[in-house]
N, C-alpha and C positions, 0 to 999 in steps of 0.2 A: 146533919150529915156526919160520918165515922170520920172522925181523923184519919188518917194515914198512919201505920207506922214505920217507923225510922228505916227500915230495908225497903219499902213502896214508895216514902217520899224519897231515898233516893232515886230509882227507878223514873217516878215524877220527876224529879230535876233534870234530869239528864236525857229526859224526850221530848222536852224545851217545845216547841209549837209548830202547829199546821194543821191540816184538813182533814185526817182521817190516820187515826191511831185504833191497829188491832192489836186487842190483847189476849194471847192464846194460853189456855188453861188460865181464866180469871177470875176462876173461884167465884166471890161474894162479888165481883162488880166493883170492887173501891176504888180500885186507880183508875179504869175508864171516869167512870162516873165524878173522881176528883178533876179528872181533867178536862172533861166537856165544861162542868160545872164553872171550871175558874177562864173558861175562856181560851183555853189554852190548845184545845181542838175544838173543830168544829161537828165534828161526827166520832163516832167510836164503834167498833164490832167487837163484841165480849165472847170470845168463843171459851167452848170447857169438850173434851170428848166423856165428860160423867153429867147424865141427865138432871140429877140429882143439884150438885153445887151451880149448873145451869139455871136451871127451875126459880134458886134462891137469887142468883145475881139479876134472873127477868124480874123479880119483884121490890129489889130494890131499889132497879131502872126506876121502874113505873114510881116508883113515892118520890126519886128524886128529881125526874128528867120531865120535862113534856115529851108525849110519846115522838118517836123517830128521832131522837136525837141519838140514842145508843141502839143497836141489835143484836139483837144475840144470835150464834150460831152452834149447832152441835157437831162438831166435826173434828176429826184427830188432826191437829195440828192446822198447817192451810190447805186442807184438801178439799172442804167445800165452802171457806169462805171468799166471796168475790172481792180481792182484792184492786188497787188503781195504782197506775206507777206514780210514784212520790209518797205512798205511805207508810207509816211508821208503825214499826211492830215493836212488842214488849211481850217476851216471854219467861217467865218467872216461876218460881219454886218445883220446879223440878228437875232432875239428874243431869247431868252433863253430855248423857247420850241420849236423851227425851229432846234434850233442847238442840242438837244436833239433828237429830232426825227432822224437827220444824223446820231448821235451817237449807234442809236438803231438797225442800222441795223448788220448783223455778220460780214459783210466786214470790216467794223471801228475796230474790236478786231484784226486784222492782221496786221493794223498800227500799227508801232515803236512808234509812237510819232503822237498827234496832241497837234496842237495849235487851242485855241477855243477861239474868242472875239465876246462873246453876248452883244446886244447892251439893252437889258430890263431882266427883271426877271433870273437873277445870280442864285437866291436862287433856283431855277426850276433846272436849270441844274446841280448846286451842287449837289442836292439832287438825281438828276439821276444818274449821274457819281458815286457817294458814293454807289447808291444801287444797282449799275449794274456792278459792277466788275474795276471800272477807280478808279484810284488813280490821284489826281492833285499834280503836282511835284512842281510847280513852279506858281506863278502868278504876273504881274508887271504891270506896270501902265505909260503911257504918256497923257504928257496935247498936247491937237492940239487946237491953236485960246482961247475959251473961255469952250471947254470941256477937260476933261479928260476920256480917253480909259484904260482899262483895257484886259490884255489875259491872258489867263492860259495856261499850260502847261498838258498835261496829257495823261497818259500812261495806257491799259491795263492790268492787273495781273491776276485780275477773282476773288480777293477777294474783296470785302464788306469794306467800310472804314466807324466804328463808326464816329457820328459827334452830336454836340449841335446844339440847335435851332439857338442860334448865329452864327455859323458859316457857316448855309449854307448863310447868308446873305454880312458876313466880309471876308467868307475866312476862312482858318487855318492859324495861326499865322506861322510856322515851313515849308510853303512853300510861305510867303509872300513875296516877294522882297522889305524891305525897300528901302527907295528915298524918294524927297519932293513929285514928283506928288501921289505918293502912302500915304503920310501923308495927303495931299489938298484932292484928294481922299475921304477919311476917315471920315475930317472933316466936309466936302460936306454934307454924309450920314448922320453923326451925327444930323448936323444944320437942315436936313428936319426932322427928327425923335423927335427932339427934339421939332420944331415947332406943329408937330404932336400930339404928347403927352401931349404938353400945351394944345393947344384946346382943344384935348378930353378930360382933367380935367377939365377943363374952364365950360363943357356943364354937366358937372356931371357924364360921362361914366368912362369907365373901360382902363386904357394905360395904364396898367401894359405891355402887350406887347409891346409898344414903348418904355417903360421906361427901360424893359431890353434891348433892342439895342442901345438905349444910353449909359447905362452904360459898355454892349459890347466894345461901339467903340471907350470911354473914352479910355477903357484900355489899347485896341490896337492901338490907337495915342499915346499915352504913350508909349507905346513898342517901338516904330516906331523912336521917338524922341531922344530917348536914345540911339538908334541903329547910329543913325545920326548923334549922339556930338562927 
């Protein structure tokens, strides 16, 4: 069987166990299929809305799985797959407003638990999640090669979670999982922001708005570091 790697075994850790884990846009099948495999759910729906990386994950079911343990579904997000209250979604490597829209439908508030790693625009989803009844419980961070991933953790409630400009961008500090990659992370952010906000003084404009995400993300590397001595 494929390993995992280091941005899916996160994703895998942090969907921890139970009955029936869908994973939308799932590519090749590897995190379902690791996670029926190890015991860790008992079923799995591998949805994709592209026919095509569908096609490949039905075939790598079938070589790993006894039939019916995993199925697949072709469908944009949860629109036609038949979900059950209490289970766990995992949606991964795509945009921050793709995974937002999944998030949008009524079927997503019946999950226990989703794991969400958007690959652009965090601040989009944040800001979804906060205004649409999700609370983020958790968020952590692995380096793969020359990147570092990010996923969060988050749960329905139905209430609303105030939040500052900075943190739909950082995160809330009080669900951040300190670690180095989560400080490297940070730093990353800072370093474009900061490059950012020079220029724009440089040309005579206004980076007060990047000036506060710097000093955001100052604070919270600071946090981070401390947590880590």
């Amino acid at each position: 069987m494929t390993e995992l790697t280091p941005r899916l075994k996160l994703v895998y850790d942090m969907l921890g166990e139970g009955d029936l884990v869908v994973d939308v846009g799932c590519d090749h099948a590897y995190l379902p299929i690791k996670l029926v495999s190890d015991g860790k759910y008992r079923r799995a729906i591998a949805s994709d809305i592209v026919e095509g990386p569908l096609a490949a994950a039905a075939k790598n079911i079938r070589e790993a799985l006894p039939e019916g343990a995993i199925t697949t579904c072709l469908s944009d997000g949860l629109e036609k797959v038949a979900v059950e209250d209490g289970f766990s979604l995992a949606v991964c490597g795509m945009g921050g407003d793709a995974v937002a829209s999944v998030l949008s439908s009524e079927k997503a508030k019946r999950a226990r638990l989703a794991v969400l790693q958007p690959m652009t625009k965090e601040e989009h989803l944040r800001c979804h999640l906060w205004e649409n009844g999700f609370e983020i419980t958790s968020e952590r961070a692995v380096s793969e090669g020359e990147k570092i991933y990010a996923a969060m953790a988050v749960v329905y409630t139905g209430k609303n979670t105030p939040y500052e400009e900075a943190e739909l961008y950082l995160g809330k500090r009080e669900a951040r999982a300190a670690s180095p990659d989560m400080a490297r992370r940070l730093e990353l952010f800072h370093g474009r922001h900061a490059a950012i906000r020079n220029s724009i003084a440089r040309s005579g404009g206004d980076a007060s708005f990047d000036d506060m995400l710097v000093r955001a993300a100052e604070r919270e590397i600071l946090d981070i570091r401390e947590k880590l001595r």
